[in-house]
C-alpha positions, 0 to 999 in steps of 0.5 A: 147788147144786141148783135145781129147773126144769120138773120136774127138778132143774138142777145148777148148775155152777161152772167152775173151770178154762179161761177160765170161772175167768177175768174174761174178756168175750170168746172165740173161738167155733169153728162146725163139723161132723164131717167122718167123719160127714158132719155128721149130728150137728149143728152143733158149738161149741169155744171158745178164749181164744187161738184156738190151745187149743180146748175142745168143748163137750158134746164136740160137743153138736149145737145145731142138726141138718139137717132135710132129707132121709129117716130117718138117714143122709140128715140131713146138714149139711156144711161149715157157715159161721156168720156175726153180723148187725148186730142182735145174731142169727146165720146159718147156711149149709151144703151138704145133700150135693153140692158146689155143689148144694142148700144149707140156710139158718137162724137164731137169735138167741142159737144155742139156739133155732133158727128153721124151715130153708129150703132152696135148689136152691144158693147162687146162690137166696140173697138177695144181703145173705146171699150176701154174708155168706156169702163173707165167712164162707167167707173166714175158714174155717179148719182146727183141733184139735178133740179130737184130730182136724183139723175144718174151721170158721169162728171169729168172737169173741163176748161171752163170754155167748154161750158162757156160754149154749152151755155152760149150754144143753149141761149142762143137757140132759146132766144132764136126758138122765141123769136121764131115762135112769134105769131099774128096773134101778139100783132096787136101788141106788137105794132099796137102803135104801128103807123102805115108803112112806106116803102121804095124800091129802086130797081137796078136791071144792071145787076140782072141775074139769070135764076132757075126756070124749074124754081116751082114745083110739086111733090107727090107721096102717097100719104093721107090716102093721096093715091088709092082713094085718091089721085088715082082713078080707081073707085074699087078699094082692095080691088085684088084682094090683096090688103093684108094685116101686115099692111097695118102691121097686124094692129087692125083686125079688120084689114085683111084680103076681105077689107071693104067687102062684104057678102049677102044672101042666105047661105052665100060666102066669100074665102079666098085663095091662092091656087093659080092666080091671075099673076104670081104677084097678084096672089090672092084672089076671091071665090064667091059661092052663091046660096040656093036663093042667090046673093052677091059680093059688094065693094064699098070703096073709099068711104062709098063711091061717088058717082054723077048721073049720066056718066060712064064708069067702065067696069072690069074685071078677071073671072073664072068659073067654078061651076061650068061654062055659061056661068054670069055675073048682073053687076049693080051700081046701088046707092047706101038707101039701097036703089038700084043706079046701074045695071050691067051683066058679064057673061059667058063665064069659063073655067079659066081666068078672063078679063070681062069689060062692060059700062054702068051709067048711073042714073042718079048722083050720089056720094056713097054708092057701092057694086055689087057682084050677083052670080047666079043661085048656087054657083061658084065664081072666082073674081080678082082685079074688079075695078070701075073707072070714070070714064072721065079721067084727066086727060081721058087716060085709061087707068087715070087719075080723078080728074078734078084733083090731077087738075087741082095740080096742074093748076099749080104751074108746076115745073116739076114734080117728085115722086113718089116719095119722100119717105114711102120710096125708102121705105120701111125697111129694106123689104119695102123699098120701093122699087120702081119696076114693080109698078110698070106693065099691065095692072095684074102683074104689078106687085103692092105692098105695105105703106110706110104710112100704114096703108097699102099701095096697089102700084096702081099708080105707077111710074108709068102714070107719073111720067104720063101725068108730067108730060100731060102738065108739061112738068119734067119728071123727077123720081126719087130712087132709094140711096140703098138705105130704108127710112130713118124712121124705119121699124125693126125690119130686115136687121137686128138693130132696125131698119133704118140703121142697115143697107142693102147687102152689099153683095146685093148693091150691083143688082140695085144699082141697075135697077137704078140705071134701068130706069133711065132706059125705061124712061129715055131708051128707044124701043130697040132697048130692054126697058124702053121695049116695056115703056113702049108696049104700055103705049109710049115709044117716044122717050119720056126725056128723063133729065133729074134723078133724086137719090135718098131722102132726107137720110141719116147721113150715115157711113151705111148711106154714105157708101151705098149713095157714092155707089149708085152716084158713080154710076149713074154720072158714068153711064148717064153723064147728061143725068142730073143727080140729086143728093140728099142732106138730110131732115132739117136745115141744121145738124149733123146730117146736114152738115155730113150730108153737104160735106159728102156732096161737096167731096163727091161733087153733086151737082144737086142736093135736096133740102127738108124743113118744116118750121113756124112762120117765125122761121120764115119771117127771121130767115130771110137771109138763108140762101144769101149766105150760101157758096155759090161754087157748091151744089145747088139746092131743090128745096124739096120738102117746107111748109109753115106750120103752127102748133095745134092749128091748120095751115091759114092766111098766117102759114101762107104769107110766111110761105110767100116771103120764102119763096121771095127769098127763093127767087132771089136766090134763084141761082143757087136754089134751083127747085122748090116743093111745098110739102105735103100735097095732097090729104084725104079727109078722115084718113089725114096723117099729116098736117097741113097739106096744101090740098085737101078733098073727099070722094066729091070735092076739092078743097085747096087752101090758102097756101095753094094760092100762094103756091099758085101765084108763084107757079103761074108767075115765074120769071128766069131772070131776078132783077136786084133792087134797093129799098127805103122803109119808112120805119127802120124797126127789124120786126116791122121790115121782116114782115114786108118782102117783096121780089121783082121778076122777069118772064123773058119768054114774054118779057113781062115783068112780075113784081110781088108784095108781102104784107104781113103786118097789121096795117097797110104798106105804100110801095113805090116803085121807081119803074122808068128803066122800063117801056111799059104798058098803060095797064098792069094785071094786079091780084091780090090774097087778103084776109084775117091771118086765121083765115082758110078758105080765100081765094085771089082776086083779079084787077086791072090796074092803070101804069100810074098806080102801079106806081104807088100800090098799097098792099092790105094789112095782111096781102099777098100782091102780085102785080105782073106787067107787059112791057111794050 
């Protein structure tokens, strides 16, 4: 039989074979791991009458996977013992990779629902009753038949209603994982005799509810290349010299103080030192010798340079001269053919470090420019911090951003935005935590450092340019600081088990904590205060009105994190009470971390805490009711990482109208989910990480996706106030009516009322709205996103619609409608 549960429908299975068609109160219950794969899928269960016949379940369902370790391959979970307490729960124990080293420890009471996961340097750190269990449980190891294939395990006999509650746990989540697995591309199937749907909905402005203004946002990481090369205004790759093969964590040869420089000339070469530098945080630096018939230094920037005909681009640098005063740079813009598009000379070389500005207008557009520094033959010349910016950046802002792609952005409407990051502000490994102080004050004094995601970040793009880029868009700032913890994901950095599995010293946590309350001061102080002295020498002495601070990220939610989050929580809430904290509750939208992470927010009282889920269209489709079911006396939520993703496939027409039947879902619930942000936002093509992204571009070129659009729509018609209605389908099939959302809204700024429409089916659906509570005017705006559900490059188009046929709409197979009216 069917019954309906949390948005899907739960298929009840009725065994008729093995010992579930037997009166049976007991069973033997197999615990063990695949040995071929090192454990990487989790901890697996047989069970068996007689301990001889053995029956998998799921085959092999993973009721609790390792935690510790990087990306993939390096989650193992080997060799685990799994051992009853007296109380009724269960332990387990096993290896993370070495024999007789580290070792992972957790618990359950019922072997569903898992507690957090500790880890120790070895068996020997355990605590003597555990260590004891543990010997015992290894005693009763022991070798069977699982599938075809011998795997080592322990067996214990257990009430026959923990298996029970093992075989329910794995048919319900393979039944749930195949319904939301369904994708466009078994419609035809599907609805093969699906007619036009009808649809009317009757508003009820009585049960009107005041919903989040803030509801769209951005989320900025610096991923895919999305800063340096990027959003960041800088033509100049390695402008200071200092990559290094750290960054890459030495598995790239050619990424070194010299990436994207090269030398010409006979006899011409370029080293680089370290003996005074410009700023103790800005090492390294280059000296070029020139040979006796001359030569010059080029930088090819990111993927070339592009640059327009006819523009300014502004040059500077800092010099040296190593070969007597009157020394001088010809600086050249020249294109991959070899044309000279630009000249300029810096002269008056010193022996001591100076900053030297001057302008290239390129006489041509080209895509893949490079500059090139000549000095004069035979001399000596030390450079550091060479950098050409457009002159038009967004906003003319010095040290801006590109401007077509901080556009692209603020095209979005959002109310927000986060940065800078996600994982890139946790960092990889305590030493790279990203530390907000590093990235304020003048270009030369700012500190780099590795990038999570495998490059380098040159803070070029700092907390400065963020506030400034929020306040350009009119979108409230939100930083993300570390909650004293690296990424989860963290390589072996800093501890002897890893990263992520280690915190800030807690000898260190006063220290850290006040860089976090300093931040506040930087942003809010007057300039009579230490840090709002520093805002107000970058050019800002009004405050920047900080409201929002997010601590952690998707964190495992951990007694490590659990301790150093609670400690910085405290003290922001008791020096900056007006500070709105934002938790954390981990990676996903089920299991521990979310569950630890929520009761951790409830005892402390976070006002906020921060949600991540990347899913299938399905997911969206059959989960319509997520937010419906939360209490609204806990934290609200800003749903700060989603997206739709389809295996193997870019995000498309599909992913997009699955996003906007969320973001209905998320305007109804409006009142408890405060924040969204669509993840990740910006991708570089050639150097994309991650996929998809909402935003993809080149040196030239901006290229949003139909999912933009989405996010668009929403952005530019946001309402305050949700207005309840009820709702007739023509056909009462649950597969048809998931695919139709809909969500009306109001703008009482303007008093528009902004209707929107799903379709994501196959063939057209008639909505009838019953609008006579309303004095509206004769004309409506209506704008519709349709297309081929594989479809990637559509663009909204814009109507104008008369009051009689708002009354009656028909939405395209596959549309997104936004109808928004003023009300007289």
């Amino acid at each position: 039989m069917l019954k309906k549960i949390t948005g899907f429908f739960l298929v009840v299975f009725v065994f008729c074979g093995s010992a579930g068609a037997q009166e049976v109160d007991s069973a033997w219950l197999f615990a063990y791991t695949k040995t071929q794969n090192e454990g990487r899928g989790g901890l697996h269960f047989a069970w068996s009458n007689d301990g001889q016949s053995w029956h998998a379940i799921g085959p092999e369902f993973g009721f609790v996977k390792s935690d510790y370790g990087r990306w993939g391959s390096q989650k193992r979970m080997i060799a685990p013992l799994l051992f009853p307490d007296a109380g009724g729960g269960w332990h387990c124990v096993w290896d993370l990779g070495n024999k007789n080293g580290p070792v992972a420890y957790t618990a359950s009471a019922d072997l569903v629902h898992w507690l957090t996961q500790s880890y120790y340097l070895n068996e020997q750190e355990l605590k003597p009753a555990l260590l004891q269990q543990v010997s015992a449980a290894r005693k009763r190891q022991r070798e069977v038949l699982i599938l075809g294939m011998p795997e080592t395990g322990n067996m214990v006999k257990v009430p026959w209603t923990v298996v029970d509650g093992l075989l329910k746990k794995e048919q319900l989540t393979r039944y749930r994982n195949q319904l939301w697995a369904e994708t466009t591309r078994e419609d035809a199937g599907r609805f093969a005799s699906l007619k036009p749907l009808n649809v009317s909905i009757k508003p009820e402005p009585s049960r009107s509810k005041k919903i989040s203004d803030m509801l769209v946002g951005a989320f900025f990481e610096d991923i895919n290349y999305a800063a340096d090369g990027g959003l960041y205004g800088e033509l100049i790759q390695n402008r200071d010299f200092e990559y290094q093969p750290s960054d890459k964590e030495y598995r790239d040869q050619s990424w070194n103080h010299q990436k994207a420089w090269a030398v010409s000339g006979a006899g011409t070469m370029l080293t680089i030192d370290s003996t005074a530098p410009i700023h103790p945080n800005n090492k390294y630096y280059a000296v070029l010798r020139t040979g006796a018939s001359g030569g010059a230094l080029s930088n090819e920037g990111f993927d070339g340079i592009a640059v327009k005909a006819g523009e300014r681009y502004d040059l500077s640098l800092f010099a040296r001269s190593f070969s007597g005063k009157g020394g001088k740079l010809t600086v050249h813009l020249v294109s991959k053919e070899g044309a000279v598009l630009a000249t300029t000379v810096v002269s008056g070389l010193v022996a001591t470090w100076k900053k030297r500005s001057a302008v290239l207008t390129p006489m041509k557009t080209v895509a893949d420019a490079r500059l090139e520094l000549a000095t004069q033959p035979g001399a000596t010349a030390g450079l550091d911090m060479v950098s050409l910016f457009p002159r038009k950046t967004f906003k003319g802002r010095k040290n801006g951003l590109r401007e077509d792609l901080a556009q692209s952005i603020a095209g979005l409407h959002p109310r927000f935005i986060r940065f800078p990051g996600g994982c890139v502000a946790h960092g990889d490994g305590i030493e790279n935590i990203y530390n907000w102080k590093n990235t304020v004050g003048p270009l030369e004094a700012r500190k780099p450092q590795r990038n999570l995601w495998g490059y380098h970040q040159s803070m070029g793009l700092g907390y400065f340019e963020y506030f400034q880029f929020c306040e350009d868009i009119g979108a409230q700032p939100v930083p993300v600081v570390a909650a004293g913890v690296p990424c989860q994901n963290s390589g072996q950095h800093g501890h002897a088990l890893g990263g992520q599995q280690c915190g800030i010293p807690l000898k260190d946590m006063d220290s850290y904590i006040q860089d976090v309350l300093d931040l506040v001061e930087w942003a809010n102080g007057d300039v009579h205060t230490k840090w709002g002295k520093v805002r107000a020498a970058a050019g800002h002495p009004e405050p920047f009105h900080l409201k929002y601070i997010g601590v952690g990220n998707e964190d495992l939610i951990s007694d490590v994190f659990a301790e150093r989050f609670t400690m910085i929580y405290k003290a922001v809430k008791k020096k900056y009470p007006e500070i709105t904290v934002i938790g954390t509750v981990g990676p996903f939208f089920e299991g521990t971390d979310y569950e630890q992470g929520w009761k951790l927010a409830t005892q402390l009282g976070v006002p906020v805490v921060d949600e991540h889920y990347y899913v299938s269209p399905g997911w969206f489709i059959y989960n319509q009711d997520f937010y419906d079911k939360y209490d609204r006396r806990k934290s609200k939520v800003y749903l700060g990482e989603y997206a739709a993703h389809l295996p193997g496939r870019p995000n498309n027409l599909e992913t997009a109208l699955a996003e906007a039947i969320h973001l209905t879902t998320l305007e109804r619930n409006g009142d408890v989910v405060q924040m969204a942000s669509y993840a990740p936002l910006l991708a570089k093509e050639g150097h994309t990480q991650w996929s998809p992204d909402l935003i993809y571009f080149n040196n030239s070129t901006v290229k949003p996706t139909t999912g933009y659009y989405v996010q668009q729509l929403f952005g530019r018609h946001a309402g305050d106030v949700y207005i309840p209605a009820t709702a007739k389908y023509s056909d009462s099939n649950e597969k048809v009516r998931n695919r139709v959302a809909w969500s009306l809204v109001q703008d009482t700024k303007s008093g528009d009322l902004i209707l929107k429409l799903v379709n994501l089916l196959p063939v057209t659906v008639s909505v009838s709205t019953d609008l006579g509570g309303f004095r509206l005017a004769p004309q409506a705006q209506k704008t519709v996103l349709q297309g081929n559900p594989a479809d990637r490059a559509l663009v909204p188009a814009e109507t104008t619609i008369s009051l009689q046929e708002l009354e009656k709409i028909t939405t395209a197979p596959y549309s997104f409608t936004v109808v928004r009216i003023k009300q007289q």
